[in-house]
Every structure is written in structure tokens, then in C-alpha cells.
C-alpha positions as a Markdown table, in Angstrom:
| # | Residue | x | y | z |
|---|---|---|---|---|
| 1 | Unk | 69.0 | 83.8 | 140.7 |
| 2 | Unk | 66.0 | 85.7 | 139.1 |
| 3 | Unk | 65.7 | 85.5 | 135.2 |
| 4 | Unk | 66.7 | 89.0 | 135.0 |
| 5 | Unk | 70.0 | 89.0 | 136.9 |
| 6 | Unk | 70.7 | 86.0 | 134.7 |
| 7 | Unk | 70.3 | 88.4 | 131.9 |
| 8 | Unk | 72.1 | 91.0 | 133.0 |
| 9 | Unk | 75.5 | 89.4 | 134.3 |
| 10 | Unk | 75.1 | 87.4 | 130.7 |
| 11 | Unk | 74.9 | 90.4 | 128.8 |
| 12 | Unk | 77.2 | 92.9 | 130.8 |
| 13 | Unk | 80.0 | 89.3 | 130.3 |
| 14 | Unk | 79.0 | 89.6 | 126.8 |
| 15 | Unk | 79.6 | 93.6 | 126.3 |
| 16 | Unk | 83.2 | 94.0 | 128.5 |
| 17 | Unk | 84.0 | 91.2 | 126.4 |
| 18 | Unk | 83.7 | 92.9 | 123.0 |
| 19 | Unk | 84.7 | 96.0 | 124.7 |
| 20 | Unk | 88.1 | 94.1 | 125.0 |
| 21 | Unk | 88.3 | 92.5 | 121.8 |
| 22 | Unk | 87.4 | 95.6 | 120.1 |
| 23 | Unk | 90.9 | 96.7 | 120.8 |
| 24 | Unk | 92.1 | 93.7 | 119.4 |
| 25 | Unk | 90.3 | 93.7 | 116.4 |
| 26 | Unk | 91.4 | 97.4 | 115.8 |
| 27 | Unk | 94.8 | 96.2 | 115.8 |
| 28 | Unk | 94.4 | 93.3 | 113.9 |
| 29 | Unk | 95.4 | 90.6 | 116.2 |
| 30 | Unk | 94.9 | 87.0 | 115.8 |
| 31 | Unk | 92.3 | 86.8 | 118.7 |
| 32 | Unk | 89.1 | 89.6 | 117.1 |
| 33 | Unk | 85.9 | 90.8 | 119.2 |
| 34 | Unk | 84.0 | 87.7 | 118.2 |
| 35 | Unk | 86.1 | 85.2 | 120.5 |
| 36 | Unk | 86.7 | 87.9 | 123.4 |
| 37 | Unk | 83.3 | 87.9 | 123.6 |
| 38 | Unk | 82.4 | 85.1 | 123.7 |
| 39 | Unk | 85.2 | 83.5 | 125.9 |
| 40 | Unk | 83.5 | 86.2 | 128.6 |
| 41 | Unk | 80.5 | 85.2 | 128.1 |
| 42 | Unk | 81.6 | 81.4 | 128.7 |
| 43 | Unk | 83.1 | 82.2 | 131.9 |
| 44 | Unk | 79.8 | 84.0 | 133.0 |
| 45 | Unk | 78.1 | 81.0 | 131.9 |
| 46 | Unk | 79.8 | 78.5 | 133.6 |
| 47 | Unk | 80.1 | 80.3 | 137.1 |
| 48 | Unk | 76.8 | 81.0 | 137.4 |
| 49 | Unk | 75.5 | 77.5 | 136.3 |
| 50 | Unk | 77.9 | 76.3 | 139.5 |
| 51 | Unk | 76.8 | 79.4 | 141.8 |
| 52 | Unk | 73.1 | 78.2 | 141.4 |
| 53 | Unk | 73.1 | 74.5 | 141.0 |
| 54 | Unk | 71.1 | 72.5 | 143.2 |
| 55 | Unk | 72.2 | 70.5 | 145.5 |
| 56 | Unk | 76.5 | 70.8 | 145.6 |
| 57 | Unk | 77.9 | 74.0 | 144.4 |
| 58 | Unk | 81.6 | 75.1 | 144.4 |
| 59 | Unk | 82.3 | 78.4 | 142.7 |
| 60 | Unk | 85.3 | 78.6 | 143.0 |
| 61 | Unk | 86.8 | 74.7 | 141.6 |
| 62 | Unk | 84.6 | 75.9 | 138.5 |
| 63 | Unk | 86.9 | 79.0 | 138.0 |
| 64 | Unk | 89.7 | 76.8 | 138.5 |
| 65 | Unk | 88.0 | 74.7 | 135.6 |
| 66 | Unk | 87.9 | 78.0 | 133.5 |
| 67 | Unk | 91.2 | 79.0 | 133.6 |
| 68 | Unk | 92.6 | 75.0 | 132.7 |
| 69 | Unk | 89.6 | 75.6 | 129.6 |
| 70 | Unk | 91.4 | 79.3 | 128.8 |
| 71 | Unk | 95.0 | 77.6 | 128.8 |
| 72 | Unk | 94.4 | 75.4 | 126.1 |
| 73 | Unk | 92.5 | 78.3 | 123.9 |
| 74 | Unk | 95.6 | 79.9 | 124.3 |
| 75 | Unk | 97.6 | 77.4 | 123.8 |
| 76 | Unk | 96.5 | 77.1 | 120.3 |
| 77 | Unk | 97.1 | 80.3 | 120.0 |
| 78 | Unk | 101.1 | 80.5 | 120.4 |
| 79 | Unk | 103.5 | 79.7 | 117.6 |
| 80 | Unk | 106.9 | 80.4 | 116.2 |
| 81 | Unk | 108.0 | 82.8 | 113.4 |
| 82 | Unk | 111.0 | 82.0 | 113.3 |
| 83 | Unk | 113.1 | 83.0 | 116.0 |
| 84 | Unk | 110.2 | 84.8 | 117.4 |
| 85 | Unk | 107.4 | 82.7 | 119.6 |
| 86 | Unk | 104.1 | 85.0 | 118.9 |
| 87 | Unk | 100.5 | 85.2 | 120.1 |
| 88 | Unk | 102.0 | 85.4 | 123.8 |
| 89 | Unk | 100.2 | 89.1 | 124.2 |
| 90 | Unk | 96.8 | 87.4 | 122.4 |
| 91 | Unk | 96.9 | 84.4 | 124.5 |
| 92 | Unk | 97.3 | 86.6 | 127.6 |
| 93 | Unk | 94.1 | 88.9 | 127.0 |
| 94 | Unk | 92.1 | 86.1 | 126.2 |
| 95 | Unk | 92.9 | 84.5 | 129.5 |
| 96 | Unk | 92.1 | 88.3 | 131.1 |
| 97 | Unk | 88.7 | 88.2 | 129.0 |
| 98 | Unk | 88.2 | 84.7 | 130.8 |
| 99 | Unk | 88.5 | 86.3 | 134.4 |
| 100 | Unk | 86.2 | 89.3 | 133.3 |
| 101 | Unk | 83.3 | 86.9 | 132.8 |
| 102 | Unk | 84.3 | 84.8 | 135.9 |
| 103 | Unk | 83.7 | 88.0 | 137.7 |
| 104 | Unk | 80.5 | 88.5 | 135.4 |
| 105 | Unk | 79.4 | 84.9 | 136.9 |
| 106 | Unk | 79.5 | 85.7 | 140.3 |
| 107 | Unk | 78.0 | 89.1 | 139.9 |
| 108 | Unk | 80.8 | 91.6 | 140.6 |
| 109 | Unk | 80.1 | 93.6 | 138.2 |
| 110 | Unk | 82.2 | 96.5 | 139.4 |
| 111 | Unk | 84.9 | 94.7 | 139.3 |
| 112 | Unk | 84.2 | 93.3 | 135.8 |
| 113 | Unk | 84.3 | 96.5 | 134.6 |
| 114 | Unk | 87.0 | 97.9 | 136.0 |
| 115 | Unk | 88.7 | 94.9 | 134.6 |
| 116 | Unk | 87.8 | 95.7 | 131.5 |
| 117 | Unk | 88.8 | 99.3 | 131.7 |
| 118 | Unk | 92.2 | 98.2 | 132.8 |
| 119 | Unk | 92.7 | 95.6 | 130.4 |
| 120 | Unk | 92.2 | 98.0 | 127.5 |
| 121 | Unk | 94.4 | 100.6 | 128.7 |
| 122 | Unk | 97.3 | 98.0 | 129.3 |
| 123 | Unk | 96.9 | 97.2 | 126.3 |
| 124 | Unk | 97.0 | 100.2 | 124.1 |
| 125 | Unk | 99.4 | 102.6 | 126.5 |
| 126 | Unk | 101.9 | 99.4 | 127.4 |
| 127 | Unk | 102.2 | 99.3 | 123.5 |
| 128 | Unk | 103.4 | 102.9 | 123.1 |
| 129 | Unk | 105.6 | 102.2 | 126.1 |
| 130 | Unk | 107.5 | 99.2 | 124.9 |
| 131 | Unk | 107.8 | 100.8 | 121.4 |
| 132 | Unk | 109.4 | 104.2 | 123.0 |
| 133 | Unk | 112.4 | 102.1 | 125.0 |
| 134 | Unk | 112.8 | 99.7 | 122.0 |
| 135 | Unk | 114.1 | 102.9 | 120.2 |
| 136 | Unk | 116.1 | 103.8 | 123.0 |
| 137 | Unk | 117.7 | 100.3 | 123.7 |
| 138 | Unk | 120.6 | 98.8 | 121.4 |
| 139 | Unk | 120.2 | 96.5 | 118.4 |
| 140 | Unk | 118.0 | 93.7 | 118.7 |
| 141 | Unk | 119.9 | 90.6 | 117.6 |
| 142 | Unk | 116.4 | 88.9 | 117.0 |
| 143 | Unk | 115.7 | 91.1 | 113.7 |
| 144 | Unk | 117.5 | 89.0 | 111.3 |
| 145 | Unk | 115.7 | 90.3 | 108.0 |
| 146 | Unk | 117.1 | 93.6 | 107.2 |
| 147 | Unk | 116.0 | 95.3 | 103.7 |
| 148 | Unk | 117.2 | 98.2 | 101.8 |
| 149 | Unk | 114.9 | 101.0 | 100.3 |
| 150 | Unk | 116.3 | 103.6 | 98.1 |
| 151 | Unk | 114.3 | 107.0 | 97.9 |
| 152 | Unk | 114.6 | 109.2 | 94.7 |
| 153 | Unk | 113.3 | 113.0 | 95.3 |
| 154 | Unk | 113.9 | 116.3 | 94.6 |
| 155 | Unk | 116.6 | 118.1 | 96.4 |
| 156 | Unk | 114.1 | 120.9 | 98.5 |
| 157 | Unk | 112.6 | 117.7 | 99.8 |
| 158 | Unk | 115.6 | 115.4 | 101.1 |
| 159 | Unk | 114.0 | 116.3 | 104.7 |
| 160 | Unk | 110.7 | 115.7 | 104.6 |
| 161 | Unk | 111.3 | 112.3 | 102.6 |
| 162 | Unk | 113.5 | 111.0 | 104.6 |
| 163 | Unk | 111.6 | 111.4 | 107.6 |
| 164 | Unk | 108.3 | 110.2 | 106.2 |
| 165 | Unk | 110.5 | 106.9 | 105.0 |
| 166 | Unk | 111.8 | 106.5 | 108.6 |
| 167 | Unk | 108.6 | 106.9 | 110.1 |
| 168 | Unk | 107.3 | 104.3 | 107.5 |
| 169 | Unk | 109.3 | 101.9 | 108.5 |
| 170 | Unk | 109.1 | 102.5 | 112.5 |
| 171 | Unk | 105.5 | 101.7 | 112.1 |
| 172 | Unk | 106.2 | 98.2 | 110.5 |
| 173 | Unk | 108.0 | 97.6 | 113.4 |
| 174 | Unk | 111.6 | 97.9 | 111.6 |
| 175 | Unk | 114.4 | 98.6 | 113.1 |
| 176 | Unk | 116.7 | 101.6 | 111.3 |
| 177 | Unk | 120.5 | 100.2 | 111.3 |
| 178 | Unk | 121.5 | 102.6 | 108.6 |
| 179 | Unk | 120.9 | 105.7 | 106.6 |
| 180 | Unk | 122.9 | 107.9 | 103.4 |
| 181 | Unk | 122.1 | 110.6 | 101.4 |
| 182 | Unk | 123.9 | 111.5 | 98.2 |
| 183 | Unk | 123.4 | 113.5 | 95.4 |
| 184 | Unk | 122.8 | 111.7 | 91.8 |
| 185 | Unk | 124.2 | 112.5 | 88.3 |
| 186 | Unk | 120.7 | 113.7 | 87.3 |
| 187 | Unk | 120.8 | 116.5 | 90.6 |
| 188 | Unk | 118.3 | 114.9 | 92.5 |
| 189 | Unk | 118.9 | 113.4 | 96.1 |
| 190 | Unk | 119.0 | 109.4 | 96.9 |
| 191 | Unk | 117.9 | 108.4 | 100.1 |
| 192 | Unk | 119.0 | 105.0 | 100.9 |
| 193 | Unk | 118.2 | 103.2 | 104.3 |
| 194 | Unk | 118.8 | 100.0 | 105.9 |
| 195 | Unk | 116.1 | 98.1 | 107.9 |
| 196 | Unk | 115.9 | 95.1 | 110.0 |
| 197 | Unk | 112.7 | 92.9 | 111.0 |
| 198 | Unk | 111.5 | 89.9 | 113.1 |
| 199 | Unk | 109.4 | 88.1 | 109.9 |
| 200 | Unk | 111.1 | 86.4 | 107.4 |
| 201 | Unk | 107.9 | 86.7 | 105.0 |
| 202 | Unk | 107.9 | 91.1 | 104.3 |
| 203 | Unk | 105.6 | 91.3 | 101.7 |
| 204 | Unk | 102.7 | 93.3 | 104.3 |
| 205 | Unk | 105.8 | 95.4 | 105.5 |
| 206 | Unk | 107.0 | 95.8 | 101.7 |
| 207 | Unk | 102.9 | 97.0 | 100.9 |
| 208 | Unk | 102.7 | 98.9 | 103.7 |
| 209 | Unk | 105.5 | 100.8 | 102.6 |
| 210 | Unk | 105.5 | 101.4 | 99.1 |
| 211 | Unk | 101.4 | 102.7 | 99.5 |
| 212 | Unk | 103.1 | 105.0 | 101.5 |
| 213 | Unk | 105.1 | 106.0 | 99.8 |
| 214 | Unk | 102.6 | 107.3 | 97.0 |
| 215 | Unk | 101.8 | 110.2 | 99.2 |
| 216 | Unk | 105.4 | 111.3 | 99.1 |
| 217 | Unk | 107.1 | 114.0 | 96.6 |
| 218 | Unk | 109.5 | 111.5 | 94.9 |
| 219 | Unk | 111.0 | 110.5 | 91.8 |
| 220 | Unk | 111.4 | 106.6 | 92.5 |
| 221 | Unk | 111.5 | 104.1 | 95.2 |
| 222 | Unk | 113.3 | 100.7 | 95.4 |
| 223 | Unk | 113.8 | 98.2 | 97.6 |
| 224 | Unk | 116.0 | 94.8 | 97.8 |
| 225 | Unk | 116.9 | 92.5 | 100.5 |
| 226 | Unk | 120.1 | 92.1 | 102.3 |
């Protein structure tokens, strides 16, 4: 193996694997670009050190290696919240990231970037997916945290309020179990809805929420556990 090709295979591992950790990093998981990267590049590393050693080379009981090396990163990377075990999704990718630079290694580069491709597309569209059926399935006995936000807001904007609070807490990954409207002694509208989460520690959901809640044309907004 020339210099150059060394180079390049080290490089192109190095690129697909930011190229995949840039869509973690974008959606803030545990694993960012940094170690994507540089899990790729590793894998790279490795196979090509046992594609051109000198005297015995095996290729393909150094992958074997890679993956055992892989399945202890992401090992470390799995815990429980609860009822919940997270960082499955993570550990996964950086397993995937592993193979891309295995590929890198042995100079399939095609492949490696088709990989890649793949990889980020699972990713985001498999995402929207499982969101779009978890509103169509039932309750999900897992989300034992539920919270209650009440909405003050003029009457002409029940509508829009209510669906911007909905919307809110879909994208913090609540689930909606219950929603009222009523009208106050003051003439004004209360908006009152019943949420329920995986994470027993709310306060980023709580945040998320309440900043978003800046944008809206309300009087007041609450919230309290149940």
C-alpha cells in the first residue's frame, strides 16, 4: 500500500465518519461527530495495518477484533432511566460507524459511502417513522410521568394556542392523555392539558416548553405534576 492510498482510505474513514456523527450531533445524542469519527477512522486503521503486515496477515479475524472493540464502546454507552434502557440507537450507530471504516480499511470505498449514505437516512427518516405510529398506537404504559400545563389566552385565540401547546409537547416526546377548555370568570379561555413522559427528571421538557411558550398570545401559563 502506497503512502497515498494510505492517505486516502484514512481520510475518506475519517470524513463518512463525521458525516455520520454530524447527524448525531445535530440531534444532540450522547455519541457527537468527534467519536464517530474517530471510531471510523480506528477501524480503517486497524484493517489496513493487518491487510499490509508483513509476514501473516488475516483481514478478516482483525474485523472480528473490531466489532468485540465496538461492543464494549457501546456498552458503556447503554443505561437505565428508569424504566427506560437508553443509548440502544447510539450504541448501534457507533457499531455501524465501526463497519464504515472496516470497509474504509480494506479499500471499498463505494461501499463505505454508500454506508454512510444509508446510515444517515435510517437515521433521520426511521425517526419520523416511529414518531408517526407512536401517535397512532395506544397508550404507552412506559410514560409514567405525566404533567399538567394550564394555558391562559384570549378567547379569538383558543385555537391556535392550543395547538401550538400540543405541538410543544409532541416534540418533547410527550404523550397527550388529556385536554379541556373552559371559559374563566375574567372571559378569557383556560387551556388545560395532561401529558405523560419516559424521564422522571422534566426540567429540559419543562424549559423547552415554557420558552415556547413566549412566542404564544397568552395571558399565563402553569404547570404542576401529577
Amino acid at each position: 500500500m502506497t503512502l497515498y492510498t494510505f492517505v486516502l482510505y484514512t481520510l475518506l474513514a475519517l470524513a463518512l465518519g463525521s458525516f455520520v456523527g454530524l447527524e448525531r450531533q445535530w440531534h444532540r445524542r450522547l455519541v457527537d461527530l468527534k467519536t464517530n469519527a474517530l471510531v471510523s477512522m480506528g477501524a480503517a486503521l486497524f484493517m489496513m495495518t493487518a491487510a499490509t503486515a508483513t509476514g501473516y496477515t488475516d483481514p478478516i479475524r482483525m474485523a472480528g477484533q473490531i466489532v468485540v472493540g465496538v461492543g464494549f464502546l457501546g456498552g458503556g454507552l447503554l443505561f437505565r432511566d428508569g424504566t427506560q434502557t437508553r443509548g440502544i440507537n447510539t450504541a448501534a450507530t457507533l457499531w455501524c460507524s465501526a463497519a464504515i471504516g472496516t470497509l474504509c480499511g480494506l479499500g471499498r470505498a463505494e461501499e463505505a459511502t454508500i454506508s454512510a449514505v444509508l446510515l444517515v437516512v435510517a437515521n433521520t427518516l426511521l425517526r419520523n417513522v416511529a414518531r408517526k405510529l407512536e401517535l397512532r398506537m395506544g397508550p404507552n404504559d412506559s410514560l409514567t410521568e405525566q404533567l399538567c400545563f394550564e394555558v391562559e389566552c384570549d378567547s379569538s385565540h383558543t385555537s391556535a394556542v392550543r395547538t401550538a401547546l400540543e405541538q410543544a409537547l409532541l416534540q418533547q416526546r410527550g404523550e397527550l392523555r388529556s385536554a379541556n377548555v373552559s371559559r374563566t370568570v375574567r372571559g378569557t379561555t383556560l387551556i388545560s392539558t395532561v401529558a405523560a413522559f419516559e424521564s422522571p427528571d422534566l426540567r429540559a421538557d419543562i424549559e423547552a416548553i415554557l420558552k415556547a411558550s413566549e412566542s404564544w398570545d397568552i395571558v399565563s401559563v402553569s404547570w404542576q405534576r401529577r
